[in-house]
C-alpha positions as CSV (number, residue, x, y, z in Angstrom):
1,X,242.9,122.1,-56.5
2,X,245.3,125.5,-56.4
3,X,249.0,125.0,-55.7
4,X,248.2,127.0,-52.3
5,X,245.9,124.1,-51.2
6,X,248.4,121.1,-52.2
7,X,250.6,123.3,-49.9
8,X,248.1,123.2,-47.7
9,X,247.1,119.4,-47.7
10,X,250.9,118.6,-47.7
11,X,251.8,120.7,-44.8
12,X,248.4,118.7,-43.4
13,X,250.1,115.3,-43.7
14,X,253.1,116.3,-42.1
15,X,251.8,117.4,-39.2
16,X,249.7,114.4,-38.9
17,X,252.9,112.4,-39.8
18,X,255.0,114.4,-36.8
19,X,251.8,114.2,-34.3
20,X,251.6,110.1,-35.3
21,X,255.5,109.9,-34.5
22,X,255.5,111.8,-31.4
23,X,252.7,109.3,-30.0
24,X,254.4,106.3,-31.1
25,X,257.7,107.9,-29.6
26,X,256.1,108.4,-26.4
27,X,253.9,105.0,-26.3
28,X,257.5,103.5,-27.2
29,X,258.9,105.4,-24.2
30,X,256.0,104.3,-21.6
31,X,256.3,101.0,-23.1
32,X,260.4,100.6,-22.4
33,X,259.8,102.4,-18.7
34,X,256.7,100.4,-17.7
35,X,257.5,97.1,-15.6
36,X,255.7,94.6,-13.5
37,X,254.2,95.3,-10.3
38,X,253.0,92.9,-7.7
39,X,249.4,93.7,-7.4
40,X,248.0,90.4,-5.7
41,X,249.1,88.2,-3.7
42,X,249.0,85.4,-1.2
43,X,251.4,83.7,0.7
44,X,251.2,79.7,0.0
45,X,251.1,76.8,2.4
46,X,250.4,72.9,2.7
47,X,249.4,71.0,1.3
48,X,245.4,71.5,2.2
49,X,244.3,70.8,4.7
50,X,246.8,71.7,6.8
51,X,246.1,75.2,7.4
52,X,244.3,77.9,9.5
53,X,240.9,79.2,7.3
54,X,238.5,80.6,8.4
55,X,234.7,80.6,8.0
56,X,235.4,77.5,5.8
57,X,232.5,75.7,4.2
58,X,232.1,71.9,4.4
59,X,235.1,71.3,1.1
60,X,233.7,67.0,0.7
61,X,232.2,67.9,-2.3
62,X,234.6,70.1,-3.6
63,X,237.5,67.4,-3.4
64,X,236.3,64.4,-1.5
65,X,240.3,63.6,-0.9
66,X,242.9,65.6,0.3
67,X,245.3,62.4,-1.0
68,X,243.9,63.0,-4.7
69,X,243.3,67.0,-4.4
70,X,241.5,68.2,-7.5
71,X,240.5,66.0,-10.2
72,X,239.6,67.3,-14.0
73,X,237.7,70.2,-12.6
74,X,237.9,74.0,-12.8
75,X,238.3,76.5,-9.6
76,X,237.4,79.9,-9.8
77,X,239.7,82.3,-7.4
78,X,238.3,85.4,-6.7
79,X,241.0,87.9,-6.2
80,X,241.2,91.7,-5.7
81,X,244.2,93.8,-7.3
82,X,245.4,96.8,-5.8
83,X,246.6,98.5,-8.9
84,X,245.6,97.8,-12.6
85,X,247.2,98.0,-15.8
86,X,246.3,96.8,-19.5
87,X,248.5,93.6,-19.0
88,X,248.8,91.1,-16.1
89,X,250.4,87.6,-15.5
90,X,249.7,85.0,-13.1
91,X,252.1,82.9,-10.8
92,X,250.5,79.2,-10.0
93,X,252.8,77.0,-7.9
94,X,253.3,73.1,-6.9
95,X,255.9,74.5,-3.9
96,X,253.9,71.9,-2.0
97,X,252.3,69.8,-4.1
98,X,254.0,65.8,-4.1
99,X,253.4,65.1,-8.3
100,X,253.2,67.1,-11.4
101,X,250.1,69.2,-12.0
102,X,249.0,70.2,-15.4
103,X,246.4,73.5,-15.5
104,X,244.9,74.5,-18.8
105,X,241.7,76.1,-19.7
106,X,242.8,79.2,-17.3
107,X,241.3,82.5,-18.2
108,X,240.9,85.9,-16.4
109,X,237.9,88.0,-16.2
110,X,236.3,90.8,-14.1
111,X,233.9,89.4,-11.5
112,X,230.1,89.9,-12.2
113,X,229.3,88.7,-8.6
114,X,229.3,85.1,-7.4
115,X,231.1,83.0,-9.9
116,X,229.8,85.1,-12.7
117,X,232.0,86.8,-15.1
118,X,231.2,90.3,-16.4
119,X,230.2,89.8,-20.3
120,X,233.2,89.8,-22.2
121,X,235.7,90.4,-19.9
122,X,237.0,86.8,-20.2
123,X,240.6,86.3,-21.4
124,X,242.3,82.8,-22.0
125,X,246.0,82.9,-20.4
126,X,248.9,81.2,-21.8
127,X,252.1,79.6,-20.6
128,X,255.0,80.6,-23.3
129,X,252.5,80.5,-25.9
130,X,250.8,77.2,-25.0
131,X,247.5,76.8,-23.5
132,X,248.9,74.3,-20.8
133,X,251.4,74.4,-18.1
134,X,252.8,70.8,-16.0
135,X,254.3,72.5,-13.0
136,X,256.5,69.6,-11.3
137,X,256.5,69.0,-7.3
138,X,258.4,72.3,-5.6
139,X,258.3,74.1,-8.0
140,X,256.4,78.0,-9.6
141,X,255.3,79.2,-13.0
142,X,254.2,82.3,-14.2
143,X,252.0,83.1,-17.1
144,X,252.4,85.1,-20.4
145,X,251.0,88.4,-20.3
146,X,247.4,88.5,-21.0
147,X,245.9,92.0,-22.2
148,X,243.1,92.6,-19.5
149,X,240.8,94.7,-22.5
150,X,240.5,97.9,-19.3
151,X,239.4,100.9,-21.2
152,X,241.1,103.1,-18.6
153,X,243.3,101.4,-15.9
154,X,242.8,103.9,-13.8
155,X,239.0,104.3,-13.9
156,X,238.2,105.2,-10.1
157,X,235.0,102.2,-10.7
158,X,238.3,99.5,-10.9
159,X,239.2,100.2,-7.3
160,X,238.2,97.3,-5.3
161,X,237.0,95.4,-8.5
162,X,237.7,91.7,-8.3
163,X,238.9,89.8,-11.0
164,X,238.1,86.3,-11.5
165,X,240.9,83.4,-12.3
166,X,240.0,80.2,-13.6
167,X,241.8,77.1,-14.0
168,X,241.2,73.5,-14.8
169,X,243.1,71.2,-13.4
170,X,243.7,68.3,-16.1
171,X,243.4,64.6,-14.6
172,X,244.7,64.9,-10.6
173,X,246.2,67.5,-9.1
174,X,247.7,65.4,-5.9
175,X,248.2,67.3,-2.4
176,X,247.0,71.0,-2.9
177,X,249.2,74.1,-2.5
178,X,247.1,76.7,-0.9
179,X,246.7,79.0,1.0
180,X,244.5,78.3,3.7
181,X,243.1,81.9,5.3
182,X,241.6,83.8,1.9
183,X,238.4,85.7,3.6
184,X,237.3,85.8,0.5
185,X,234.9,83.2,-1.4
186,X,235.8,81.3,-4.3
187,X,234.2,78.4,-6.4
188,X,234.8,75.5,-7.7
189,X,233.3,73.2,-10.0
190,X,232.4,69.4,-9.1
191,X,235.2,66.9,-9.6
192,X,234.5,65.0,-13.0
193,X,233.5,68.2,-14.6
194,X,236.0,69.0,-16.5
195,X,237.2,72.8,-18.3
196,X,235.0,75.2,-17.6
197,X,236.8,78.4,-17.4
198,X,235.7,79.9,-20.7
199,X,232.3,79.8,-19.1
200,X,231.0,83.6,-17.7
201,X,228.0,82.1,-16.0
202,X,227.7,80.5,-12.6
203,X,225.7,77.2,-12.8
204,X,229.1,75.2,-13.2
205,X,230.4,76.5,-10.0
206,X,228.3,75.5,-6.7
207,X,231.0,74.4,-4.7
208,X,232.2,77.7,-2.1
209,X,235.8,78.1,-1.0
210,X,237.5,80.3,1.5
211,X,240.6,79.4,0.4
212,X,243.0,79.9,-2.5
213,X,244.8,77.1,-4.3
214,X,247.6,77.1,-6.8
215,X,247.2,80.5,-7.8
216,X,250.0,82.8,-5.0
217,X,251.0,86.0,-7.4
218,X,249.0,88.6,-9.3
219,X,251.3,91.1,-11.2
220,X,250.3,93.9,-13.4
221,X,252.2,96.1,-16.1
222,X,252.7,99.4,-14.5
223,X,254.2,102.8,-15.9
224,X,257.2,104.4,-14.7
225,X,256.9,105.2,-10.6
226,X,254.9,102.5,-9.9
227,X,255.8,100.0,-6.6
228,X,254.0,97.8,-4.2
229,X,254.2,97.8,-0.1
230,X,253.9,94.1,1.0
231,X,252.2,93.3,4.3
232,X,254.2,90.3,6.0
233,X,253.5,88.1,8.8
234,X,251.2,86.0,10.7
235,X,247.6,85.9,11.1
236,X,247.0,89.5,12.3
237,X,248.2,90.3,8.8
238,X,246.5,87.3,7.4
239,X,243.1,88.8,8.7
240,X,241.7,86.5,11.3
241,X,238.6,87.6,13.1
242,X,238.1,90.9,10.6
243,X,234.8,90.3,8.8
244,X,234.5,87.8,5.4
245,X,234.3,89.1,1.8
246,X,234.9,92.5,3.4
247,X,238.4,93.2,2.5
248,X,239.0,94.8,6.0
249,X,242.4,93.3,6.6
250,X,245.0,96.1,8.0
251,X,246.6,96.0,4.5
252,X,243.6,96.9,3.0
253,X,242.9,99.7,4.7
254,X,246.1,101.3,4.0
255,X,245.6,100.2,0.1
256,X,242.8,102.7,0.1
257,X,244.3,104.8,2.2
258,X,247.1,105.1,-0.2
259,X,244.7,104.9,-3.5
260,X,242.7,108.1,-2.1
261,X,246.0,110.4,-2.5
262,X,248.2,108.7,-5.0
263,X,245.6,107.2,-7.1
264,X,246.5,103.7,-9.2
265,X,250.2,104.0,-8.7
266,X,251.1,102.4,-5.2
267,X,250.1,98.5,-4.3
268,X,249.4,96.7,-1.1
269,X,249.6,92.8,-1.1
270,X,248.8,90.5,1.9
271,X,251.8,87.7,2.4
272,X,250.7,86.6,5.8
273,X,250.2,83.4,6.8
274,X,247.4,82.3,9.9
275,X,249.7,80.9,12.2
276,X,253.6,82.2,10.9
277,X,256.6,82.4,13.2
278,X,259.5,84.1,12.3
279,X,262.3,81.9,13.1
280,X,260.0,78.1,13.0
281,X,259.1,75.8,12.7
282,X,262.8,73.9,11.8
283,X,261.9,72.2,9.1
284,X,258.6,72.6,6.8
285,X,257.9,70.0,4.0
286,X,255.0,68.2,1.6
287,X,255.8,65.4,3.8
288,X,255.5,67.2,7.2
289,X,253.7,70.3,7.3
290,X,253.0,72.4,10.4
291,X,249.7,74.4,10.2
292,X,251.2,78.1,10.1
293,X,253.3,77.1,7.0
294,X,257.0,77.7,6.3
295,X,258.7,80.5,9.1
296,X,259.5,83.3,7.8
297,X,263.0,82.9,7.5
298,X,262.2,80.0,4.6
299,X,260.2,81.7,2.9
300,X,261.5,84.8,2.3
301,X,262.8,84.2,-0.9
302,X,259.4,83.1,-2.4
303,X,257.0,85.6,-0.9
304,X,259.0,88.7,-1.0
305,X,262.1,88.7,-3.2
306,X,260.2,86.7,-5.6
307,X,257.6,89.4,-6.6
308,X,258.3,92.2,-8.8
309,X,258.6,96.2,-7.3
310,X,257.7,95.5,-3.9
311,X,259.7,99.1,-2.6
312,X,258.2,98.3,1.1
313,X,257.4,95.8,3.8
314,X,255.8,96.5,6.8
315,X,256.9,92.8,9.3
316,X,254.3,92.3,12.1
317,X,254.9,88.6,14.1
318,X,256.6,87.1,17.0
319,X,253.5,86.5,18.8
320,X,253.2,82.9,17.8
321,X,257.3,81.9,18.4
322,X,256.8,82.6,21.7
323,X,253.4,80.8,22.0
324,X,253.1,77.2,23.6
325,X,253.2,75.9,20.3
326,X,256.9,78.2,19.1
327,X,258.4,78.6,22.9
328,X,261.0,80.2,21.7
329,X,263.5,82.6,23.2
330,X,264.1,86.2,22.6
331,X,267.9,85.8,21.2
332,X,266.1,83.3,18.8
333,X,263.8,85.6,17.6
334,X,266.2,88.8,17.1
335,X,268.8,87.4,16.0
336,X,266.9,85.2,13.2
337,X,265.2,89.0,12.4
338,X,268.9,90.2,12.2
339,X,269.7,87.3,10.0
340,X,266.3,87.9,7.7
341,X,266.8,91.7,7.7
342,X,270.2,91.3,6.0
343,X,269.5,88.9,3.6
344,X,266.9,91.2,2.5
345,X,269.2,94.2,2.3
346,X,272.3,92.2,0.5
347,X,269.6,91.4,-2.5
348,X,267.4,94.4,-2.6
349,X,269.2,97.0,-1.0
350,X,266.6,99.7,-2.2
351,X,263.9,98.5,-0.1
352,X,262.4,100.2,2.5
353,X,262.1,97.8,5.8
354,X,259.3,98.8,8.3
355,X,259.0,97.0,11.7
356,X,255.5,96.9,13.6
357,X,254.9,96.2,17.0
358,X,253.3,93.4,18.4
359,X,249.5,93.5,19.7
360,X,249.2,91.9,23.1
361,X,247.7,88.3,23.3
362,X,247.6,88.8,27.1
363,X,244.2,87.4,28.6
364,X,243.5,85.4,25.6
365,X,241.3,82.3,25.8
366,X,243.4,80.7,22.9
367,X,244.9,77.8,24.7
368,X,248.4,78.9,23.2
369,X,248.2,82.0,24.1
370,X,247.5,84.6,26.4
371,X,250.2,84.1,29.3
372,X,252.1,86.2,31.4
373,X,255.7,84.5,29.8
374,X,254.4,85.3,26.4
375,X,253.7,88.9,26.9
376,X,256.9,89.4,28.5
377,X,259.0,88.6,25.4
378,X,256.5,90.2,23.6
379,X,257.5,93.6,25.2
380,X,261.3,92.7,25.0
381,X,261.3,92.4,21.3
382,X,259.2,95.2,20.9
383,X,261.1,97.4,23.0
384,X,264.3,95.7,20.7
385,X,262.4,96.9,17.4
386,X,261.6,100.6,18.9
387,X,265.1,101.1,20.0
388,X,267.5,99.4,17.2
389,X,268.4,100.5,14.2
390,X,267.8,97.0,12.5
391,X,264.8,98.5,10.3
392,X,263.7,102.2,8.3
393,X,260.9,102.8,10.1
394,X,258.6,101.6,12.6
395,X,254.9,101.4,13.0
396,X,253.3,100.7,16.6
397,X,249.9,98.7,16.2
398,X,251.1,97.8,20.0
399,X,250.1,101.3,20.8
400,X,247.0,101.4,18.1
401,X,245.2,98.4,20.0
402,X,246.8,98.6,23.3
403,X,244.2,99.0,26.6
404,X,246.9,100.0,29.5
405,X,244.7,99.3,31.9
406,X,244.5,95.8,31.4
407,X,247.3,94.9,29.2
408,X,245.2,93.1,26.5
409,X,243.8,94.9,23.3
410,X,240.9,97.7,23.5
411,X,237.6,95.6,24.1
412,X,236.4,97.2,21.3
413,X,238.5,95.7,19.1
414,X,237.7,91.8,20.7
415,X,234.2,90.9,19.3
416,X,234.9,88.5,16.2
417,X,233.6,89.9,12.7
418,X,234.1,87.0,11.1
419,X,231.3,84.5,11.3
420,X,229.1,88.5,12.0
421,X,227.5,86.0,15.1
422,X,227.3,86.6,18.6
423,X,227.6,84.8,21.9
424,X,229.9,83.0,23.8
425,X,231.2,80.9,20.7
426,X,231.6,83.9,19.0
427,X,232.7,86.5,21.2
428,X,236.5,87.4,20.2
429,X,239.8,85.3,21.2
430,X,241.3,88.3,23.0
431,X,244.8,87.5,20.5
432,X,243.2,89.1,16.8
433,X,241.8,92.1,17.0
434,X,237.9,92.7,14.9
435,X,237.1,94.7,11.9
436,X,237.5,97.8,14.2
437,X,240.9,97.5,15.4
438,X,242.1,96.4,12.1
439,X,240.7,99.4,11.0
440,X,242.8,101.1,13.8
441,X,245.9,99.6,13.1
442,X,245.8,100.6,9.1
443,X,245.0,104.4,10.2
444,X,248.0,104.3,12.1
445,X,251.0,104.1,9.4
446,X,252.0,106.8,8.8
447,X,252.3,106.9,4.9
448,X,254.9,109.4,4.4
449,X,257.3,106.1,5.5
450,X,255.9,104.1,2.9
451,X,257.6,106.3,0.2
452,X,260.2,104.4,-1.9
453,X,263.7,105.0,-1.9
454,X,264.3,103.8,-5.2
455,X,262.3,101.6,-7.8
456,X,261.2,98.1,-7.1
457,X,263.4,95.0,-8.0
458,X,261.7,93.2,-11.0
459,X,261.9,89.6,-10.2
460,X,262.2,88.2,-13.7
């Protein structure tokens, strides 16, 4: 070879060497920006069975003993991110659980269909390097990363793709921590079966859930402008009466709302609870549960300031404080949403608070609900959040669902979607509204308010 083409095959390598060191500058550089993003999640409650689910299948087979909970056998959550990135980590808590629980064989893997596991998509998780965690009584965990193996995490086909969490559950697990209200089926193996998360096929699986247990927080490694909007509340959050496995929840519709003009950048997580007030039940515990979990107020902490880049939350409930069941006053309510609102704002002053109205339970054939005293101080605390200055924004799902004629909700928006049945067992409680007026209630936020005012706290 010439001198001209060693010139030429020198000058080669160091452009290859400039482009290598460009990309590893700027991979470096999305690498130190990126941070973790809340992408799943669900609000936990307990122990199980105390709880609101719904379209539940007979669980006697699943775990014979609510006393013993799981014993050596493997569920398989079924959960669906909102965003999706090349690394995730899972939180699995014992918040209510009475005794130590140990998990190991958990792995994470892209739902075939069923309990089936798309070929090759299954990753084993870790817990500071060890394939086991013991999570004592009251207490959270969150996994190592685990490197999904997504070509493209923002492949348009990953948008409403569901990924598949397994965990064993070594000797027994005690009183569950759940959460009661998933609308979405899981599985779980028989008890005796021990690990069989590893597996991608079904056959080990036959026992349905509607529920979700241990597992409460997906989050995923996002780049640079990333955040999450968090849904909070009670059941009309939670999803009760919109239509199983059909991710039709108000939260979700704003998700793909969201995901049609901003892509895999903003997340939408569900933290409501079937059953929530905001300022009680006074005291919540293992030892004495109350069926719509921890108020608000208690849980806070946990279900909000505990995730990572949640820049929004949109608060719907009151309804049930001032059922038969809550009874509560006005002043108790607003000033425990006073009391909330600031603690929010003293840790993560950045966030964007969003109030909603509250949908009218007024006719309902719920015996704890539906009363003329109940709507009343329904209107006075909505007429409290339109006219203070306590949060951002408001959104009215009042006026979404709203039939002035009679006071209640639309009767559109009363048939159950549930069960997908008709007749008088079926026909709608009057208090949650169906597939269609969740549907209405998700087309009316505006999402110019969702827009962050700053990045999202990391929790950890």
């Amino acid at each position: 070879m010439d001198i001209r083409g060693l010139r030429m095959r020198a000058l080669l390598r160091a452009l290859i060497a400039l482009m290598l060191g460009v990309t590893l500058m700027t991979d470096n550089a999305d690498a130190q920006q990126a941070s973790w993003v809340v992408s799943w999640a669900a609000a936990v409650q307990g122990p199980y069975p105390t709880g609101n689910p719904s379209a539940q299948p007979d669980q006697k087979f699943a775990f014979p003993s609510a006393t013993s909970g799981a014993k050596d056998q493997t569920l398989r959550l079924i959960v669906r991110p909102t965003v999706w990135g090349r690394q995730a980590r899972l939180r699995f808590s014992n918040v209510f659980g009475t005794k130590p629980v140990t998990f190991d064989g958990v792995y994470a893997g892209l739902q075939l269909g069923g309990a089936a596991i798309l070929k090759g998509s299954n990753h084993a998780v870790t817990f500071a390097g060890k394939p086991s965690v013991t999570i004592p009584p009251g207490a959270m965990a969150w996994s190592d990363a685990v490197t999904l193996g997504l070509r493209d995490p923002n492949a348009p086909e990953l948008m409403g793709r569901k990924l598949a969490v397994s965990l064993h559950v070594a000797g027994e697990s005690g009183p569950m921590t759940w959460h009661a209200k998933a609308l979405q089926t899981s599985y779980v193996s028989p008890p005796g079966s021990g690990t069989k998360g590893q597996e991608e096929g079904e056959a080990s699986f036959p026992h349905p859930t509607a529920s979700w247990f241990f597992l409460d927080a997906l989050e995923m490694r996002m780049p640079a402008g990333s955040y999450a909007i968090a849904g909070f509340g009670d059941s009309i959050t939670d999803g009760t009466a919109s239509s199983m496995n059909g991710d039709d929840r108000w939260p979700d519709v704003v998700a793909r709302r969201l995901y049609a003009v901003h892509g895999n950048k903003i997340a939408v997580v569900n933290l409501g609870i079937g059953g929530n007030q905001i300022a009680g039940p006074a005291e919540y515990s293992a030892a004495k549960p109350f069926p719509g979990g921890p108020s608000a107020k208690a849980r806070i902490d946990r279900d909000i300031l505990g995730l990572s880049g949640i820049a929004a939350m949109i608060w719907l409930e009151g309804i049930n404080d001032f059922s038969k069941n809550g009874n509560a006053s006005v002043d108790t309510v607003t000033s425990t949403l006073v009391e909330v609102v600031g603690h929010i704002r003293a840790k993560r002053p950045q966030m964007r608070l969003i109030a909603a109205t509250v949908t009218s339970a007024l006719g309902s054939n719920n015996v704890n609900h539906g009363f003329i005293e109940q709507d009343e101080k329904r209107r006075a605390l909505n007429q409290f959040l339109r006219t203070g200055k306590l949060f951002d924004a408001i959104v009215d799902f009042d006026a979404a669902t709203l039939d002035p004629e009679t006071g209640g909700i639309k009767a559109e928006y009363v048939p159950d979607s549930t069960a997908g049945q008709s007749g008088a067992n079926f026909a709608g409680d009057k208090l949650h509204p169906n597939r269609a007026g969740y549907v209405a209630m998700g087309m009316a936020v505006d999402l110019a308010i969702l827009k962050a005012k700053g990045a999202g706290v990391a929790a950890r």
